[in-house]
N, CA, C and O atoms as CSV, one atom per row, in Angstrom:
chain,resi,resn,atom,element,x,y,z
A,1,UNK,N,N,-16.157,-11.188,30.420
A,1,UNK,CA,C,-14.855,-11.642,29.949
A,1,UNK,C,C,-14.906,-12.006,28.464
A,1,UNK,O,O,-13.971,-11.740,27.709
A,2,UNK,N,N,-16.264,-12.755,27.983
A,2,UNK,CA,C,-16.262,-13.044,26.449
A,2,UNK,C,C,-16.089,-11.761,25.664
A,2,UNK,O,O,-15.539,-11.679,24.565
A,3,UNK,N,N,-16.611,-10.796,26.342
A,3,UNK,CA,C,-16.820,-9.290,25.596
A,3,UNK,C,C,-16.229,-8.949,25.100
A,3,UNK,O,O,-16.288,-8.623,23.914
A,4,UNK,N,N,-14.638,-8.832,26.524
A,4,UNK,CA,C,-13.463,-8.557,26.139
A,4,UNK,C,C,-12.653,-8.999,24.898
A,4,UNK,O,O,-12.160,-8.443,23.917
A,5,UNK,N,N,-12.760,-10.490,25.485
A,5,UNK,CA,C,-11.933,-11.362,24.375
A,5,UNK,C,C,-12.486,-10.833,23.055
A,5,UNK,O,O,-11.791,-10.014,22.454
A,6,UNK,N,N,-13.785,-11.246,22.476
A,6,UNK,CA,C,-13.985,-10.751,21.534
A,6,UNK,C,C,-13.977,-9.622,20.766
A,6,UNK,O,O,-14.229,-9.643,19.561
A,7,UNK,N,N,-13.583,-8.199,21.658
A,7,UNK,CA,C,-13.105,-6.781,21.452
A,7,UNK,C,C,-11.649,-6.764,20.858
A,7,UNK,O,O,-11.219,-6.295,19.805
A,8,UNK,N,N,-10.945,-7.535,22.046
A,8,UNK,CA,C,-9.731,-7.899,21.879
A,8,UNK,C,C,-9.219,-8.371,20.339
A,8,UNK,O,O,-8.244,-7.928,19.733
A,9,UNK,N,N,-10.206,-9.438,19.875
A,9,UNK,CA,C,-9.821,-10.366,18.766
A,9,UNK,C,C,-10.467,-9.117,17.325
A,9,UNK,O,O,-10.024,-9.044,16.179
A,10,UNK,N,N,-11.286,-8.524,17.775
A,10,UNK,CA,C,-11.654,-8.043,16.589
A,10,UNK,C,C,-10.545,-6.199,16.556
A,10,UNK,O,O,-10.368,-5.498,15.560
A,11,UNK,N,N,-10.088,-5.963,17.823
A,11,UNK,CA,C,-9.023,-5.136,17.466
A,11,UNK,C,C,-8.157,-5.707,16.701
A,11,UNK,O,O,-7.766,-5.239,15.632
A,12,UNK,N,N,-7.792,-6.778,17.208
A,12,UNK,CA,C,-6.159,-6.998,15.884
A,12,UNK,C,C,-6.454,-7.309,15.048
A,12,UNK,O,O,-5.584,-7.334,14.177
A,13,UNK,N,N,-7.964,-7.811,14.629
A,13,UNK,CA,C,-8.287,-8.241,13.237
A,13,UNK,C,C,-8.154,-6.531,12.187
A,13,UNK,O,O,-7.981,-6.384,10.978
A,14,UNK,N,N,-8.281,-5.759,13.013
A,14,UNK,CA,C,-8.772,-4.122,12.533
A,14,UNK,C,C,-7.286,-3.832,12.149
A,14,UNK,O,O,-6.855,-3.392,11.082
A,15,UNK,N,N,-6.608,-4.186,13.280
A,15,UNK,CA,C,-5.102,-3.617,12.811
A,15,UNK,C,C,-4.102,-4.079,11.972
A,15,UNK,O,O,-3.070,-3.593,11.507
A,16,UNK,N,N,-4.943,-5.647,11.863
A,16,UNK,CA,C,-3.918,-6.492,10.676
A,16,UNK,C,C,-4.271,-5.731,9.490
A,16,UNK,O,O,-3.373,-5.291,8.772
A,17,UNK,N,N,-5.535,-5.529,9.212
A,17,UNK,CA,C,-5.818,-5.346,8.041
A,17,UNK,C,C,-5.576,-3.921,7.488
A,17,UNK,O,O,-5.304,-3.832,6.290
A,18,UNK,N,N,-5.650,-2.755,8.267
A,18,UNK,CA,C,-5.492,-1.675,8.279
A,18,UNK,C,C,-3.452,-1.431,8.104
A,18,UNK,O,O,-2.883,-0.382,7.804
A,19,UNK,N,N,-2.755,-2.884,8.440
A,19,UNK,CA,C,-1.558,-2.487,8.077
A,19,UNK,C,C,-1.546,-3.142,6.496
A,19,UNK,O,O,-0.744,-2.679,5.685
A,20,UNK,N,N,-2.210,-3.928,6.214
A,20,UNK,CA,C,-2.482,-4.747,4.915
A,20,UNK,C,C,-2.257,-3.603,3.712
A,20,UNK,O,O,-1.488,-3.269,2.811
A,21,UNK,N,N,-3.341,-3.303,4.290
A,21,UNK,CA,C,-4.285,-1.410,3.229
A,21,UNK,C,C,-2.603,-0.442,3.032
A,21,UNK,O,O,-2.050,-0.080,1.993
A,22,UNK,N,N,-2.185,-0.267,4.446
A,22,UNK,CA,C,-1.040,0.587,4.412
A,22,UNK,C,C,-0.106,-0.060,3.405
A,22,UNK,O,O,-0.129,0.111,2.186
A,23,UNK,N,N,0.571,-0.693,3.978
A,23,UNK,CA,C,1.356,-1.859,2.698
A,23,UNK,C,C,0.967,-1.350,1.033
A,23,UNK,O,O,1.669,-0.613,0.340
A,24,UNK,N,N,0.059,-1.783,0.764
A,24,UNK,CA,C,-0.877,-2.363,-0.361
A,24,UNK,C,C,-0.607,-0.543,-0.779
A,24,UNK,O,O,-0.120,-0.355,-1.894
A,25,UNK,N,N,-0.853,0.478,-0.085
A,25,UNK,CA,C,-1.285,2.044,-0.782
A,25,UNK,C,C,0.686,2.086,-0.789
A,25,UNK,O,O,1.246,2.463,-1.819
A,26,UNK,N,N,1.201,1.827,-0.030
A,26,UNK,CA,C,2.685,2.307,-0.276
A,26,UNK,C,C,3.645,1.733,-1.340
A,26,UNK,O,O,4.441,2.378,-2.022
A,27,UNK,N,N,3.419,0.375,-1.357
A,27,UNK,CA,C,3.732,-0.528,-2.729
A,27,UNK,C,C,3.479,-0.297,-4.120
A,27,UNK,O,O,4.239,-0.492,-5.069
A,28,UNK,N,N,2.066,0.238,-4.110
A,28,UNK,CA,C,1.275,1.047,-4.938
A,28,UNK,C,C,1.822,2.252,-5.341
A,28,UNK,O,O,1.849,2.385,-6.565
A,29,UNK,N,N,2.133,2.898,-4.885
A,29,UNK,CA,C,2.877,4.291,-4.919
A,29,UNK,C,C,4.156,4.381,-5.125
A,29,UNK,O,O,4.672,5.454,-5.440
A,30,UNK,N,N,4.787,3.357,-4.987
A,30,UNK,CA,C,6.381,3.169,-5.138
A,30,UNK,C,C,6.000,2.583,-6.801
A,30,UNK,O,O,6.236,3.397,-7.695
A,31,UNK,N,N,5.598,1.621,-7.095
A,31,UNK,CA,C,5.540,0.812,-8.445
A,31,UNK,C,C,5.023,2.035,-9.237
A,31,UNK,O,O,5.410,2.068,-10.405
A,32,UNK,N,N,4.355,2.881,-8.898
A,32,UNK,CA,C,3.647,3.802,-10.173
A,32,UNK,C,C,4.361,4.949,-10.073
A,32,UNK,O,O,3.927,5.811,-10.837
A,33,UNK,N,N,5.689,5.436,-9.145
A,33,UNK,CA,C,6.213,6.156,-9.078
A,33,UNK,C,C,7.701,5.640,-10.284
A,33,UNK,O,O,8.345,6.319,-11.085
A,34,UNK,N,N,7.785,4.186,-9.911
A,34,UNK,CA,C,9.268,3.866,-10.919
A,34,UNK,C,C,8.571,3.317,-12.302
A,34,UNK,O,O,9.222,2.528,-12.987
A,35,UNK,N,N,7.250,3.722,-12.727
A,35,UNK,CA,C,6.879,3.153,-14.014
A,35,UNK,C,C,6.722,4.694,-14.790
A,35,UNK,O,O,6.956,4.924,-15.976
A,36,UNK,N,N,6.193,5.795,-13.608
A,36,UNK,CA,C,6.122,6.685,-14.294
A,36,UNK,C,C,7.655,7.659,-14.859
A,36,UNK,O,O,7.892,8.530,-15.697
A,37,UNK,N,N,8.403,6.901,-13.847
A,37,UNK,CA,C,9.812,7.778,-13.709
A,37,UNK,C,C,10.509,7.354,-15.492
A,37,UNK,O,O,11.126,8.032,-16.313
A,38,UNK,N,N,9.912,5.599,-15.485
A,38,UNK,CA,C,10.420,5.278,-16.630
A,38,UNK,C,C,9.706,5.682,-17.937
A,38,UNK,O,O,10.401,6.148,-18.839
A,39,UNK,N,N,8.678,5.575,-18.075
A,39,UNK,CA,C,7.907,6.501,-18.999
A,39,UNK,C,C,8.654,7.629,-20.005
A,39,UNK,O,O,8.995,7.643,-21.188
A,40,UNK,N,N,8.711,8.449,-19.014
A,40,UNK,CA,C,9.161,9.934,-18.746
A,40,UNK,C,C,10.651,9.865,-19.538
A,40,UNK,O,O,10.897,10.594,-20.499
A,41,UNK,N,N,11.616,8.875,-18.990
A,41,UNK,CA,C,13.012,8.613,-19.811
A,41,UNK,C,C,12.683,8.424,-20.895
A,41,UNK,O,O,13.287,9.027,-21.783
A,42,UNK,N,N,11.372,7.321,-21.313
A,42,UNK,CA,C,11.582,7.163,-22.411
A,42,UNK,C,C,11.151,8.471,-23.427
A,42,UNK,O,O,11.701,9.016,-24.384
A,43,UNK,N,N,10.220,8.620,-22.895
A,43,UNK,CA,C,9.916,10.172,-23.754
A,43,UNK,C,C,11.044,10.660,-23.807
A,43,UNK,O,O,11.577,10.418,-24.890
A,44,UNK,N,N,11.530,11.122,-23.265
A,44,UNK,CA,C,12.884,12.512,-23.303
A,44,UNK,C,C,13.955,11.574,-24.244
A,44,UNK,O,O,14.895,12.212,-24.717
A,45,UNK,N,N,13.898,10.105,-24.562
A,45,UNK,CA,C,14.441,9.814,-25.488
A,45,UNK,C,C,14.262,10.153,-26.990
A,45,UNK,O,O,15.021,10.477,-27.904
A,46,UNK,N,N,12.663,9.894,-26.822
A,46,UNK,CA,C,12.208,9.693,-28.339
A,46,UNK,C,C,12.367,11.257,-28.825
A,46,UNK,O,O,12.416,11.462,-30.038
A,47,UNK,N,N,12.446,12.333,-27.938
A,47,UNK,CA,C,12.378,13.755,-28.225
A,47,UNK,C,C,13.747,14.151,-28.523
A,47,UNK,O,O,13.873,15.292,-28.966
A,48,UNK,N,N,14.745,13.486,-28.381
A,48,UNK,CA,C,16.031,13.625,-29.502
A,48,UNK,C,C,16.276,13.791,-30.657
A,48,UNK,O,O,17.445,13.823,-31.041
């Protein structure tokens, strides 16, 4: 029964963190997607 429990406890420890990572890579990807988007405006400004 300890086995379990402790299988148990270290699955959701696996899955908290593994949604952490997910989070963390998608947040990531959104912020460097609207920094690069802005970048990019500004160039196509300065090229006026």
């Amino acid at each position: 029964m300890t086995f379990l429990a402790s299988l148990i406890q270290y699955a959701l420890k696996f899955i908290l963190m593994a949604a952490v990572a997910g989070c963390g890579l998608f947040l990531g990807k959104k912020l460097r997607d609207r920094k690069d988007s802005k970048t990019a405006a500004e160039m196509t400004q300065q090229e006026k």
